[in-house]
C-alpha positions in Angstrom: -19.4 -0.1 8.8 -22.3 -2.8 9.1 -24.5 -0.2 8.2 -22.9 0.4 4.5 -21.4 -3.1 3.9 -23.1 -6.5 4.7 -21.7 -9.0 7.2 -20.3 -11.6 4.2 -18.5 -8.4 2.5 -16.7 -7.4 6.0 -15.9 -11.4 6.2 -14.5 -11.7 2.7 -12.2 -8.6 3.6 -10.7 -9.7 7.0 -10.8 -13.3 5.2 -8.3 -11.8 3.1 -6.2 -9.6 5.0 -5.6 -12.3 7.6 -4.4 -15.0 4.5 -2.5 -11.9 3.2 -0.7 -11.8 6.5 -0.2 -15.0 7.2 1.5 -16.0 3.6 4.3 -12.9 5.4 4.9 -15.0 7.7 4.7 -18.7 6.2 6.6 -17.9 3.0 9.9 -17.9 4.6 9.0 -20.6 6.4 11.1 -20.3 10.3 8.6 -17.8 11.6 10.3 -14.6 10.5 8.6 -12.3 8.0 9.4 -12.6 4.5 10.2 -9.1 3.6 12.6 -9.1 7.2 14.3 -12.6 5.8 15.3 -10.9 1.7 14.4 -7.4 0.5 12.6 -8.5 -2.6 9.9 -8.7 -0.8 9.0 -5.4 0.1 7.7 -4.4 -2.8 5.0 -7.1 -2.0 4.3 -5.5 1.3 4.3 -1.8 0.0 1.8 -2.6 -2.3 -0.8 -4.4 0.1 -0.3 -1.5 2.2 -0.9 1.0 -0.7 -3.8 -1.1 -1.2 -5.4 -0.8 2.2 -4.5 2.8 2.5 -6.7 3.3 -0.6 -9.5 1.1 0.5 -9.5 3.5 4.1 -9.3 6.3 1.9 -12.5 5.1 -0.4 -14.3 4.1 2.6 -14.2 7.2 4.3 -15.1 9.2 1.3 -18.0 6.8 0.6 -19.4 7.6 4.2 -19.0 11.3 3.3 -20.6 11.0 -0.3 -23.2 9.2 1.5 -23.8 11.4 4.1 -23.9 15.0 1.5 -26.7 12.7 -0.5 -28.8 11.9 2.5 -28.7 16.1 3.4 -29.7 16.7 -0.1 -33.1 14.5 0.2 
């Protein structure tokens, strides 16, 4: 992963997931999880985990594009 993305990209995107996170936890305020306190919520957490799914799936098949175009050389 250091190899394809540089050190402030991989920063940005844990930067990110952690304040992600921790906006769960903080938004209901008494230390539970939002989406455990009311259900509306878990549409928000669905999505963010959509989200990461997809940026998995893109980064694998980035490492796979990458590694077809460097056999073709």
């Amino acid at each position: 992963m250091k190899k394809y993305f540089s050190r402030l990209e991989i920063t940005l995107w844990g930067v990110s997931v952690m304040l992600i996170v921790a906006s769960f936890v903080i938004f209901e305020g008494n230390g539970i999880m939002a989406a455990l306190a009311e259900t509306a919520y878990v549409s928000v957490i669905v999505c963010f985990a959509m989200f990461f799914v997809n940026d998995i799936y893109g980064f694998i098949n980035w490492s796979k594009m990458q590694k077809r175009q460097a056999n073709k050389k």
